[in-house]
C-alpha positions, 0 to 999 in steps of 0.5 A: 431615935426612939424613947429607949433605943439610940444609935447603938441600942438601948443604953444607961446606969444597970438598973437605973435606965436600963432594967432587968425587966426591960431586958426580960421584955426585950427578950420576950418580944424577940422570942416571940417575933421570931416564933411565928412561922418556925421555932425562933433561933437568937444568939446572945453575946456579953462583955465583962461587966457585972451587970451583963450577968443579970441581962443574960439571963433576963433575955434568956428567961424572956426568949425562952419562955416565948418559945425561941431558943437562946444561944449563948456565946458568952463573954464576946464581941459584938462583931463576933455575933454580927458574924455568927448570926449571918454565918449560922443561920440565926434569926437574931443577934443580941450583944449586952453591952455598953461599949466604951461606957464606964462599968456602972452602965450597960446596953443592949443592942439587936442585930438582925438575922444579916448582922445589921442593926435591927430595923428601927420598925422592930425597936419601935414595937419593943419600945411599945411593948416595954411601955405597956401599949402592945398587948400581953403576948403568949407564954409559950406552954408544955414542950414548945417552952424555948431552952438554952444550949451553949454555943461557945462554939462559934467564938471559935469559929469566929476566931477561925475567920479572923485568922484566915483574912490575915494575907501573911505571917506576922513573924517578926513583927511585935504587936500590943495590944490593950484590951480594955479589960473587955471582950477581947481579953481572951480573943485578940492575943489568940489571933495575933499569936497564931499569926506568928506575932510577939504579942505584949497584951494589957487590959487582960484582966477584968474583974466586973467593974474595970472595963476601959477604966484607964485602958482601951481604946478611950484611954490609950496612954498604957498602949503607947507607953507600952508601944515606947518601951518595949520598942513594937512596931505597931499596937491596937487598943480596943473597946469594951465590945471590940467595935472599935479600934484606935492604933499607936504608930512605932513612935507612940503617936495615936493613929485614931479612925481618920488616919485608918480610913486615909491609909486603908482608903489610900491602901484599897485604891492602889489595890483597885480594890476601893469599890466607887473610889469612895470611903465614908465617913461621919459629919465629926471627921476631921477636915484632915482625912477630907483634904487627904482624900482629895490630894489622893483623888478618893472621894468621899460620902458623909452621913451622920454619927454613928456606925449605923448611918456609915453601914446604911450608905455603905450597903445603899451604895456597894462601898467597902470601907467606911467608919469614924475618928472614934475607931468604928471602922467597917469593911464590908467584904469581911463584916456588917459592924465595926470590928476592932480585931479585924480592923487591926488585921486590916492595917498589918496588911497595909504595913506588911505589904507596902513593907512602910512603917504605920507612922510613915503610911500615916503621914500623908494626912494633917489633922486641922485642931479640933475640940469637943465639949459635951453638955450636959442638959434635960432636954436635948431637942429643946436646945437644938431648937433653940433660937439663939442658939441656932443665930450664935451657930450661924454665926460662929459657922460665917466667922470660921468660912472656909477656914473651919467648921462648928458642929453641933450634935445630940448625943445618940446615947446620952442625955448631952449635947456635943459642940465641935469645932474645928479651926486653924489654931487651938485658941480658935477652937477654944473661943468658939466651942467656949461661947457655944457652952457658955450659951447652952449653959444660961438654958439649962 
């Protein structure tokens, strides 16, 4: 990771972490390093908050007055302009977003010209840029100044494309949907309505400052009292950018990325169609969807957090299906990134086809109690190095064997460190992620 970029960007509070002159230099850059051979074409997507406004149009002033075009899609998912970036021959992609962060934060994150993350060269170089150690770059004069269309256009294509993966009619089936109050609020009930479901949409409403406040995928309780009430088959809660994607079976349980790489994995190798047999998941996967995996004869590739690593192992190896327990799930025959609204339209599959309810197609998989603590320090690097930390994490990894696991992780986007612990029984979690806080805490 970089001084500014994590694993999903460049992320923080508006105005405090991340500026409107970072965006400004971030879009100078790209427009720049776009513009050398022929005239850079950028695409640029927002979700709903208040801040995304003000990062817009920095990105504009910036892209433009390096003389790239800018091309903008408005409020939009981060997988649409991963698919309209790949599709329409754009050099790249920027997506203003923080995700499932609270309105006060935003992000920015790059996608190149195949939809994939940008390299960690070209973050690098921004990175210098924004801190002054690359020289000034050119302003681009007279007619060679960029300008900016609207290309609301390619939502719509994109809208199109979701709606042509769906392999049958969802007439009579019920569907809900929460939208996080975010960039799905006016896409998903489209696609499931054209599809012929009865949709009960929630989280449609944004006003700047509530995206995934008490809703979305991080807050599914609205979706599953919902799912109860109105007695739906099956409902799907996205995220702010609508990478992610977390399900409530017909009973209200919650079916989390785990259980939709099991029934989606288990789905793709009856089909023939699980390319090398295996689904790759993260070190934070529950030991659950592992043994699941080996009963089903699937095997499996674990990389570290965040969907960036799934999709690297993914495109290094051919594998079709790949995510984690957080509702990043990538089908690589269909996108580059995790697609909320596609991965719903994955699991209506599996339920229409096999004609199985999503509870029951889930059931094949027991979830090991597992709990996560976040701590929040100044330095994350020193606490990993840390020597008694290290001999308390060897230590708690002997007690547990086989029996569980202790994982300790910095935060790809905020100054934390995550200590998981997965166990037979919740008081074992409890004890051992308890004596790793406590002991982080004396260092802080």
């Amino acid at each position: 990771m970089g001084k500014y970029f994590g694993t999903d960007g460049f992320r923080g509070e508006a105005n405090t972490v991340l500026t409107a002159e970072h965006a400004f230099k971030i879009g100078r850059y790209l427009g720049w390093y776009y513009n050398q051979n022929s005239k850079g074409r950028i695409v640029i997507g927002k979700d709903t908050r208040r801040s995304s406004y003000m990062y817009e149009y920095a990105l504009v002033a910036g892209i433009t007055a390096s003389g790239s075009d800018a091309f903008l899609l408005h409020v939009t998912t981060t997988p649409s302009v991963a698919y309209v970036v790949r599709t329409e021959n754009f050099d790249c992609g920027i997506m203003v977003s923080a995700s499932h962060n609270p309105y006060s934060d935003n992000g920015i994150k790059v996608l190149d010209g195949n939809g994939h993350k940008i390299s960690a060269e070209v973050e690098l170089a921004m990175e210098k840029y924004i801190d002054g150690e690359i020289d000034e770059l050119p302003y681009a004069k007279m007619d060679k100044i960029g300008v900016a269309k609207d290309y609301a256009i390619g939502r719509n294509r994109y809208i199109g494309y979701l709606i042509s993966l769906a392999t049958r009619s969802y007439d009579g089936m019920k569907v809900g949907l929460d939208c996080s109050n975010g960039s799905t609020f006016n896409l998903a009930k489209n696609v499931f309505d054209a599809l012929g479901a009865k949709t009960y949409a929630i989280g449609c409403d944004p006003d700047g400052t509530n995206i995934n406040k008490n809703c979305g995928s991080t807050h599914i309780e609205a979706l599953q009292q919902l799912v109860k009430e109105k007695n739906l088959d099956v409902g799907f809660a996205f995220d702010g950018d609508a990478d992610r994607c977390i399900a409530v079976d017909e009973n209200g349980n919650e079916i989390h990325g785990d259980y939709i790489l099991y029934v989606c994995g288990k789905y793709l190798k009856q089909c023939g169609k699980l390319q090398g047999n295996t689904v790759v998941a993260t070190v934070m996967s529950n030991m659950g969807l592992f043994k699941a995996l080996d009963t089903e004869g699937i095997e499996y590739c674990k990389t570290s957090v965040g969907d960036k690593y799934v999709n690297e192992a993914m495109v290094a190896n051919g594998y079709v299906l790949g995510g984690e327990q957080s509702g990043h799930v990538i089908f690589s025959k269909h996108a580059t990134t995790g697609d909320g609204i596609l991965t719903a339209l994955m699991l209506m599959e599996v339920i229409l086809e096999t004609r199985e309810s999503l509870g029951k197609l889930a059931s094949g998989m027991r979830m090991y109690p597992q709990l996560l603590k976040n701590v929040r320090v100044a330095d994350k690097k020193v606490i990993m190095e840390n020597e008694q930390v290290k001999a308390l994490d060897k230590q708690i990894a002997e007690e547990l064997g086989e029996r569980g696991r202790i994982l300790l992780r910095e935060s790809g986007t905020e100054p934390v460190i995550r200590v998981m612990v997965e166990a037979e029984t919740d008081e074992l979690c409890e004890k051992y992620v308890g004596k790793m806080v406590d002991l982080i805490e004396t260092l802080i």
